[in-house]
N, C-alpha and C positions, 0 to 999 in steps of 0.2 A: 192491631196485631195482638198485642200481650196485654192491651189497656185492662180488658174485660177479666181475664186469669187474674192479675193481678190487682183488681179492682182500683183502677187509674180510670183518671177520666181526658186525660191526655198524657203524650210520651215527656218524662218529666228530664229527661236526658236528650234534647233537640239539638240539635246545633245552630240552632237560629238564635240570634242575640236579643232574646224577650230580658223584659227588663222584671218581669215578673217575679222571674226564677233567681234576681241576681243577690247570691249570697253577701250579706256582709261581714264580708270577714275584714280584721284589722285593717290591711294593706285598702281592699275596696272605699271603707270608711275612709279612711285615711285622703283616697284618691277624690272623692267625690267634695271632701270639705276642699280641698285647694283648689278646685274645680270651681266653687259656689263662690269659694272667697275671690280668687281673680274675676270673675262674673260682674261680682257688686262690688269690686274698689275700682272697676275699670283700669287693673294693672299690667298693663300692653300686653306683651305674649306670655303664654299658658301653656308649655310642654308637657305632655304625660306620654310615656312610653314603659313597656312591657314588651317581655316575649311573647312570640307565636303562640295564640291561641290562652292567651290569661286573662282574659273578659274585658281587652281596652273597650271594642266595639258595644259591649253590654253595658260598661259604666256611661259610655257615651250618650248610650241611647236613656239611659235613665234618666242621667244629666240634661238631656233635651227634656223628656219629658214633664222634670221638676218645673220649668221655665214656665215665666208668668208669661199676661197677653202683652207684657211693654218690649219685646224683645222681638226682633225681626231676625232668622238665623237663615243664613248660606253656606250649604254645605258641598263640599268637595269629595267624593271619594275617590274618581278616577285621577289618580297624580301624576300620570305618565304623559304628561304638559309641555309645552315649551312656556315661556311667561305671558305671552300673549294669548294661547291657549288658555291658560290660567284664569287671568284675567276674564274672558270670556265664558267661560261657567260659573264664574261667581256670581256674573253677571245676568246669567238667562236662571240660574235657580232662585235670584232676587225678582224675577221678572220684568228684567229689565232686556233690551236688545239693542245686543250689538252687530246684528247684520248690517256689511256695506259703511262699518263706520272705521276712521284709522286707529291708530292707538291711543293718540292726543283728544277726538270725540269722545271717546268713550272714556277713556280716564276725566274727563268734564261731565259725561253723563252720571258717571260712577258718584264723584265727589257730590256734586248736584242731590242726588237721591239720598247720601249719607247725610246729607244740613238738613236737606227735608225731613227725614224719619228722628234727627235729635230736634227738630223744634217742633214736634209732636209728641218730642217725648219720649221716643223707644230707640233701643239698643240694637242695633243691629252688629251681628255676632257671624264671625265668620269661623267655621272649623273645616279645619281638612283631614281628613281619616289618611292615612298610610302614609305620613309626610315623608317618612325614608326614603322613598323613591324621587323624591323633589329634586330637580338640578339645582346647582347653584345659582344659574342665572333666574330660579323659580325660584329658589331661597329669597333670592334679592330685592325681586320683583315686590315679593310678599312686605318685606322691609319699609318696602317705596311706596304702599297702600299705607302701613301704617303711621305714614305722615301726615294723613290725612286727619288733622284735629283743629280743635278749636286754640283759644287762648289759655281755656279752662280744664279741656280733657279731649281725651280722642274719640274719634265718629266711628271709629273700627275696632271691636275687641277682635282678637285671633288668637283659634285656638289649634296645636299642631297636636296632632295624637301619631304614634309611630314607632317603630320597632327599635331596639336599643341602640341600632348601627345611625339611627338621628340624632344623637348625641354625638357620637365621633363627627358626623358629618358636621355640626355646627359648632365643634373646636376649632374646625379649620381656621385657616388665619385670613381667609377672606371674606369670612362671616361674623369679622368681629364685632360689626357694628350691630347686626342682627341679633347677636350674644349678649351684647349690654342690654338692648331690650326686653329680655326674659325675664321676670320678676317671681313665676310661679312655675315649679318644676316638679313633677312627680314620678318614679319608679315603679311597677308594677311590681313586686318578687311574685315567686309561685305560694302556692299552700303549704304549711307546712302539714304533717301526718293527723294531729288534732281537727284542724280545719279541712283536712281532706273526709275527715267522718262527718262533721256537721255538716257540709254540704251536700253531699250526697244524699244526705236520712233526710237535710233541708227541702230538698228538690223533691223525695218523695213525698214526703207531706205535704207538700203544695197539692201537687198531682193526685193525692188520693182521694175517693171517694168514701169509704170507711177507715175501719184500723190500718194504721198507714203502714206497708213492710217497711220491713228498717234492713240493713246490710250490716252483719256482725262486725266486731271490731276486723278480728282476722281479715275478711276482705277487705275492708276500705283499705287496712295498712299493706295490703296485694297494690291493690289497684293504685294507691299513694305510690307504691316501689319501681312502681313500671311508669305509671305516669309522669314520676318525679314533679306532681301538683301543679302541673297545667291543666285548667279545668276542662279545656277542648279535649285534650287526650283523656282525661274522669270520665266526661260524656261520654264519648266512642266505648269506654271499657263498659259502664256500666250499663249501657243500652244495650250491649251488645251479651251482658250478661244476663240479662232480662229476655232478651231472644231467645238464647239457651236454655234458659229456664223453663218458656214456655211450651219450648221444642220436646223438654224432656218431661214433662207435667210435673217439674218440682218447685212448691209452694214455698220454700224457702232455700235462700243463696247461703251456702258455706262454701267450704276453702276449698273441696275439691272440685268443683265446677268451674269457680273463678281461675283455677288454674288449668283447667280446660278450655278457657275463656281466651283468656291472654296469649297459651302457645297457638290455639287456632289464629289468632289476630296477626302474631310473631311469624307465622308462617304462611299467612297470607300477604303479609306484607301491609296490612290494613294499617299498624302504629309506627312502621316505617322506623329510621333508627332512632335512638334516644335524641330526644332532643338536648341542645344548650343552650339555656339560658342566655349566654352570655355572648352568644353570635354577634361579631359585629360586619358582617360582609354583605352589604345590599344588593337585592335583584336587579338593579338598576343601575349604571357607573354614574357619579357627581357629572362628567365630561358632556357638556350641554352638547358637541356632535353626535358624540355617543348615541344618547339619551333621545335624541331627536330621531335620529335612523330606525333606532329602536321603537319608538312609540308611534308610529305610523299603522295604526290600528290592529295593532298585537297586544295582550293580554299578558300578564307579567310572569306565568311560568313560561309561553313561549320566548319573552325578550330574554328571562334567564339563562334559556339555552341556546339562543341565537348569541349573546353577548361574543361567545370567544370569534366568531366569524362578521362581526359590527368594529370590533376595536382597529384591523390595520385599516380600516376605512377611514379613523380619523384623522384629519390632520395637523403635519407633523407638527406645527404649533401647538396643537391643543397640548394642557396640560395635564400630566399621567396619572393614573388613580392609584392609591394606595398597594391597592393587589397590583398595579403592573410595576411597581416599584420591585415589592417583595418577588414578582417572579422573576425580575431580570436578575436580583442581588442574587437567589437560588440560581439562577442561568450561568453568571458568573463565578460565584460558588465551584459549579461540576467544573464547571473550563478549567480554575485554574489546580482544581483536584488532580483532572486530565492531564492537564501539563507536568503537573510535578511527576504521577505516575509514569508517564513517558519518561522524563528526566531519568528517573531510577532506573526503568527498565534500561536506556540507553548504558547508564554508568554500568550494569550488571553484565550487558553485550562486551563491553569491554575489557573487565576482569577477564570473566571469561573464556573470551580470546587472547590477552596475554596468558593465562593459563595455559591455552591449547600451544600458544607457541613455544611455550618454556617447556614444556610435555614434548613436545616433536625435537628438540634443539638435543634434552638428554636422552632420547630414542638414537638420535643420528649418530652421539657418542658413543655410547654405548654399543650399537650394531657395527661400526666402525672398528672398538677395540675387538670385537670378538671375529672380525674378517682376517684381522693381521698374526702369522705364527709366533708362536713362540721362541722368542732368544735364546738359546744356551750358552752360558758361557764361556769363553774360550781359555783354554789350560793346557800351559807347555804337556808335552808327554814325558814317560822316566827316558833314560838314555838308553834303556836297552830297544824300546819301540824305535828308536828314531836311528840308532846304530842298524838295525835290521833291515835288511836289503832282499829284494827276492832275485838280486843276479841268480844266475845257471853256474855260477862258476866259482871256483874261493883262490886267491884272494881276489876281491873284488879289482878292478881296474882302473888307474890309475883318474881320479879326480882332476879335472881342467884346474887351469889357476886361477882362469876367469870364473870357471863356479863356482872355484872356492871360494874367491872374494866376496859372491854375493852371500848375504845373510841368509842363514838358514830361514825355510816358511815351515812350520809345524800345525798340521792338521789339526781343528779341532775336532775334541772327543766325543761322539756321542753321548758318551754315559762315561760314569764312574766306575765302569769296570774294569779300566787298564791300572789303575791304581788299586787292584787287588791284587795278592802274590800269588804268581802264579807255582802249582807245584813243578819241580824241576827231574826232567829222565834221567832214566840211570845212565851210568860211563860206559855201556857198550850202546847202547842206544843213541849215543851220541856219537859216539866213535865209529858207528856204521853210518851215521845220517853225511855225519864229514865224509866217508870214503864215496858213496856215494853221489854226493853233490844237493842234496837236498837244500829246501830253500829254510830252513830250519836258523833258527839264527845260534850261531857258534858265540859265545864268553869265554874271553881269556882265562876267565877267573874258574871257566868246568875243565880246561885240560888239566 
């Protein structure tokens, strides 16, 4: 496509794991001497893991390549195994067959061909690519081949290559036997920003056929920022800016392309989200039912997503994996959030409601006092109101004895106006009301 434009005589950004192109940077160096060292001391198992996409499969394949002709290797990539299974590919990629044979055959046939190839002399090397996806009962398996030795040394090197969450995996406490025999352990980190530029101008130089392009600093520390120096994610940006570039007929990569480069990728979804280093969560559950259900000729992004619809299948024996830990402890978590929130809400109904009763209780008092009249007090009258008769006649008529006896009852007064003084008529006004007979009340004290 761009080879020619850019005078390449292959695309120097593949994602095939050529050992051609593998930069040595520190960490690679680094991985490939523990690699050669466990090799030639014959020092049982050989861990190396890195994250997604950081050149395990390229250091691998280098690593093979380095190998002399004393060395017979079996290699495993499909891991999606039960032990038996296992067992039987290591078996047909040695050239050996196990059709029609039981387990106990074949573990005879196995050992048999391992005394043969050391009393000839070579090393037969067993590596499995993507060992994270191993069950336990596959872990184990692997444990029980490496007892396979002599007096002097063992007939099986093995080497696990695998993603970081193979480490936690072989903390467990059922793989401790498996753990002492680890003797050589490697970590893969990313690039740092330095090595993210040497590699890239490295791979072009490989690739070119004259003056080799080179990617300014500016871009590589781009492409370092978004890749965060996984070399798988380097590749994808930089090929991809090489595309661009020949799309657009420009002979040289700066910074605004590159950043044309990346939001295209970011918005097609091609770099997916950042990755972490430090994932420990495998596509695969340790739970050998699990595991087995799963791997029945399914491909490890589909077991990925099958996983949550495989796990009530196992049974209730089986023992629970780390994430179905953590999700019950979150499952329990919301419960008793739940519960305490009802708790409150409940106590709050209740306030509440005594509120509303003690609100209605001083309503009912309250409407109560205002239904019943007002009292007035009651107060004798002066003697002239109560001496005052409205007989027809003067002098009044003689009073019973019986009512005199009883107590006088004196009206109460409506108001306070009998006890104001009233003005008094004159002596002919009076002395006509008497002749007259009016009901006018007569005082000794006005004749």
């Amino acid at each position: 496509m761009y080879e020619r434009f850019y005078r390449l005589r292959e695309r120097p950004f593949a994602l095939t794991p050529d050992p051609d192109y593998l930069y040595p940077s520190r960490v690679h160096k680094e991985a490939l001497s523990y690699l050669r060292y466990g090799i030639e001391s014959h020092a049982g198992f050989v861990v190396i893991t890195g994250a997604i996409g950081s050149g395990k499969t390229t250091l691998l394949q280098t690593m093979l390549r380095g190998l002399d002709g004393q060395t017979t290797v079996a290699r495993v990539m499909n891991t999606l195994l039960d032990p038996r299974e296992l067992l039987e590919s290591a078996m047909i990629d040695l050239g050996l067959d196990p059709a029609g044979k039981s387990k106990p055959a074949m573990l005879k046939t196995f050992g048999e061909f391992l005394v043969n190839e050391r009393g000839a002399g070579r090393l037969v090397l067993l590596v499995i690519d993507e060992a994270q996806n191993l069950t336990l009962p596959a872990l184990e398996e692997i444990r029980m081949l490496s007892n396979l030795e002599t007096e002097k040394s063992k007939l099986l090197q093995i080497i696990l290559i695998g993603q970081p969450d193979l480490r936690d995996k072989l903390d467990r406490p059922e793989l401790e036997q498996l753990r002492q025999r680890i003797t050589v352990s490697y970590h893969l980190e990313p690039l740092d920003a330095d090595e993210t530029s040497h590699y890239i101008n490295h791979r072009l130089a490989l690739a070119s056929t004259g003056a080799p392009l080179s990617f300014p600093r500016q871009v590589t520390d781009r492409i370092f920022d978004r890749s965060g120096g996984v070399p798988r994610l380097i590749n994808v940006i930089a090929d991809a800016t090489l595309v661009f570039g020949y799309g657009e007929e420009r002979s040289e990569i700066d910074g605004t392309l590159i950043e044309e480069v990346i939001t295209d990728l970011d918005a097609t979804g091609v770099l997916g989200p950042r990755s972490n280093p430090n994932r420990r969560d495998s596509v695969v559950p340790a739970d050998p039912a699990v595991a087995a259900a799963m791997a029945a000729g399914r491909e490890t992004m589909q077991a990925a997503a099958m996983r949550a619809d495989t796990m009530p299948m196992a049974p209730a024996a089986s023992r629970p994996t780390a994430e179905d830990l953590k999700l019950a402890k979150e499952l329990a978590d919301r419960e008793q959030e739940l519960r305490q929130r009802e708790a409150d809400m409940a106590s709050r109904e209740r306030e509440l409601a005594e509120q509303r009763r003690v609100l209605a209780d001083q309503y009912r008092l309250l409407n109560n006092a205002r239904q019943q009249p007002a009292v007035q007090p009651q107060a004798a009258q002066p003697a002239a109101v109560v001496a005052a008769a409205p007989a027809a006649s003067w002098p009044p008529a003689a009073v019973p004895a019986k009512a005199a006896a009883r107590p006088r009852v004196y009206a109460a007064s409506p108001s306070f106006d009998v006890y104001q003084p009233k003005r008094r008529s004159g002596f002919w006004r009076r002395f006509k009301n008497t002749l007259l007979g009016t009901p006018e009340a007569v005082l000794e004290d006005s004749l």
